[in-house]
N, C-alpha and C positions, 0 to 999 in steps of 0.2 A: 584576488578577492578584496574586497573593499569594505569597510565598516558598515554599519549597520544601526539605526537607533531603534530594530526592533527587538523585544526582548523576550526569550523567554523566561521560566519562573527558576528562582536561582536554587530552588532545591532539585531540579531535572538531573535525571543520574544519566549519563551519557557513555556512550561506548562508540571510539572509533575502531574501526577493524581494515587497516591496512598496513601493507608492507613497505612503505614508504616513508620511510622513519622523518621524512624533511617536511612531506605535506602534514603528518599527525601534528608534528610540532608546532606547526603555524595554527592548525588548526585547532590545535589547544590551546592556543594563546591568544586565538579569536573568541572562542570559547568562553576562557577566562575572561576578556576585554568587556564581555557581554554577562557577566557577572556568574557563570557556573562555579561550582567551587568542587565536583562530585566528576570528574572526568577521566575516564579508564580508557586502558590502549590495549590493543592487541595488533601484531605483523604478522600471526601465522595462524593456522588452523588449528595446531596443541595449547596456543595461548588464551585463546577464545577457551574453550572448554576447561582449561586450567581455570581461569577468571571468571566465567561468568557469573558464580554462584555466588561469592564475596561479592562482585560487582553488582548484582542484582538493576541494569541499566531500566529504565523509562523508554528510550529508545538508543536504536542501532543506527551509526553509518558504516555500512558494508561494502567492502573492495570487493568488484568483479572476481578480480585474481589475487589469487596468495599464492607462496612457492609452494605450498607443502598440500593444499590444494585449492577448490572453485568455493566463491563466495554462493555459489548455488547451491551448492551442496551445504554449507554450514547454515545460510538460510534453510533449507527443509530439515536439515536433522532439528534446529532450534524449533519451528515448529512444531514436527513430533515428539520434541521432547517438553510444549505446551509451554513453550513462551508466545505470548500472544500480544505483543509489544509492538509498539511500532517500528520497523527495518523498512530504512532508504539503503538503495544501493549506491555506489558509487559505479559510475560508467567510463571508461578510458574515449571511447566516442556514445555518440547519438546511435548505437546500433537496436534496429526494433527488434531484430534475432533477440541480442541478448536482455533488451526491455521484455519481451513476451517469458523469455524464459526465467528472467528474475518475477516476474507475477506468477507464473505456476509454480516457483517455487517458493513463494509464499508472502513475496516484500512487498509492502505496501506502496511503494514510488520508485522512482529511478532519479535521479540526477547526474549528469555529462561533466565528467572535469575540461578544462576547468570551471570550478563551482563558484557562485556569486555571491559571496557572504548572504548579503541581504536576501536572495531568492532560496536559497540554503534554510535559512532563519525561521522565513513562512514557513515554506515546507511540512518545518518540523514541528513550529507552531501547530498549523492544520494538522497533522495527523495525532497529535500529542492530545488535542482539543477534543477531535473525533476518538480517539480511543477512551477516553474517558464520560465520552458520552454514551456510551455502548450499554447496552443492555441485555438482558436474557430474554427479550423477548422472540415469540413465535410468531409465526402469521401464517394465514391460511390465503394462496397465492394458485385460486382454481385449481382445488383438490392437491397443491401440494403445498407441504408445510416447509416453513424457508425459516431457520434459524440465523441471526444476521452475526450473532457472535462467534459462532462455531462455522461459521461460511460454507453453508450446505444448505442444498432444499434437494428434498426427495418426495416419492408419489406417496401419495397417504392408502392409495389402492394396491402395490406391488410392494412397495421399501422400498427400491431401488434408490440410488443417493448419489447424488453431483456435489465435488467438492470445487467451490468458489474460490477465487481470486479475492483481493481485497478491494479491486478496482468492480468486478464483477457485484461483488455485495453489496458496495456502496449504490452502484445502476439500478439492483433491485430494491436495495430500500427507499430511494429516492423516488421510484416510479411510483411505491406500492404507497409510499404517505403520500402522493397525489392523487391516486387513483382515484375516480376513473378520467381525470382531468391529463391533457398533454401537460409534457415539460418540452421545451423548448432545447435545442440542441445547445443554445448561449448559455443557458438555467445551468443544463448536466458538466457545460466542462465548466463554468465557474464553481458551481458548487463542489465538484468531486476531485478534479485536476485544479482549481483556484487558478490565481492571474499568472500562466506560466508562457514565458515568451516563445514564440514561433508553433504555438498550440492550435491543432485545427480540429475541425470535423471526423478528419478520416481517423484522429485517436477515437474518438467515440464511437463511430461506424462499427472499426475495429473490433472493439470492447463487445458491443451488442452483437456482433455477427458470432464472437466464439459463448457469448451467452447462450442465445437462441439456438446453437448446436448443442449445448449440455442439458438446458431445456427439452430436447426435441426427444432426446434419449429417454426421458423418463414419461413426456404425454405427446399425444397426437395433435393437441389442441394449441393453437396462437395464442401464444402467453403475452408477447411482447408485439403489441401493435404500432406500425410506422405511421405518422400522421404528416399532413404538409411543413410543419415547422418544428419536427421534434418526435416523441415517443409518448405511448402509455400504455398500462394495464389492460388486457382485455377486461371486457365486461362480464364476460360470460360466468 
């Protein structure tokens, strides 16, 4: 990991959550370097929940693995238990397995150890940025009503209700403040995924393919239209 002259704001309350007592320490001391002075640790799964509530973090860096149990599991209980904060995972490799399954369970990014200070730094920048931009607002997204904070849209004719990803939300808010105009496949990963090295298409592909299946469940109707250079809103 290498220094960094980006910053974030030095009242950021931070939680690392891994079992690696040797990487927290560097990491807290990069942390520190970068002016944090609010920085909490947790190794195990009874730590986390001991701490969180004192802690009260801004955002999470989450280990895959803990001994005592899955960084999957302590991401969705925090969830349900309505922390809506931003959580990176920490990743042992680049695996899309456990990329896909850290977004269902509720974390807003993944990062591959080892991590690049600097690309670390953004990261949390952008999602610290975006969650603070968030609003309560609704929208009406061809008869269904798509809440972007509670990351859900359900049929406004049945209830029925799809619960979103974070990567998922971000796709649909982005298409829907363009609508009915395309966004450009270059637009959606800088804008949602920002400058992340060895980042292609097929993430976004990805993204939109398991959308338009949770989509498909609740209308019959083409919500998400393909265009030669990108996506948009249907019109209808």
């Amino acid at each position: 990991m290498t220094a960094s002259s980006s910053k974030l704001s030095p009242t950021t309350r931070l939680m690392i959550i891994d079992d690696d007592e040797m990487l927290r320490m560097v990491l807290h001391q990069q942390f520190q370097n970068e002016g944090l002075t609010h920085i909490f640790e947790a190794g195990s799964l009874s730590e986390v929940f001991d701490h969180i509530g004192s802690a009260n973090p801004d955002i999470i860096l989450l280990d895959v693995q803990l001994p005592d149990g899955s960084g999957f599991d302590i991401c969705q209980k925090l969830r349900h238990q309505g922390f809506d904060k931003p959580i990176l995972m920490l990743t042992g490799q680049d695996s899309e397995q456990d990329i896909i399954r850290g977004l269902e369970a509720g974390a807003n990014d993944y990062i591959a150890k080892p991590m690049r200070m600097g690309e670390l730094l953004a990261r949390m920048k952008t999602h610290l940025r975006q969650h603070k931009l968030s609003d309560d607002a609704r929208f009406d997204i061809c008869g269904l009503d798509f809440v972007p904070t509670m990351k859900t849209i359900a049929s406004q004719q049945t209830g029925m209700k799809a619960i979103l990803t974070e990567k998922e939300t971000m796709v649909l808010k982005l298409l829907n403040k363009n609508a009915p105009a395309t966004v450009s496949r270059e637009d959606m990963l800088s804008e949602i995924w920002g400058f992340q090295k060895g980042l292609t298409t097929h993430t976004l592909e990805t993204h939109i393919y398991r959308l338009r299946q949770k989509l498909s469940r609740l209308t019959t109707d083409t919500i998400i239209e393909t265009a030669p250079d990108g996506y948009r809103l249907s019109d209808q």
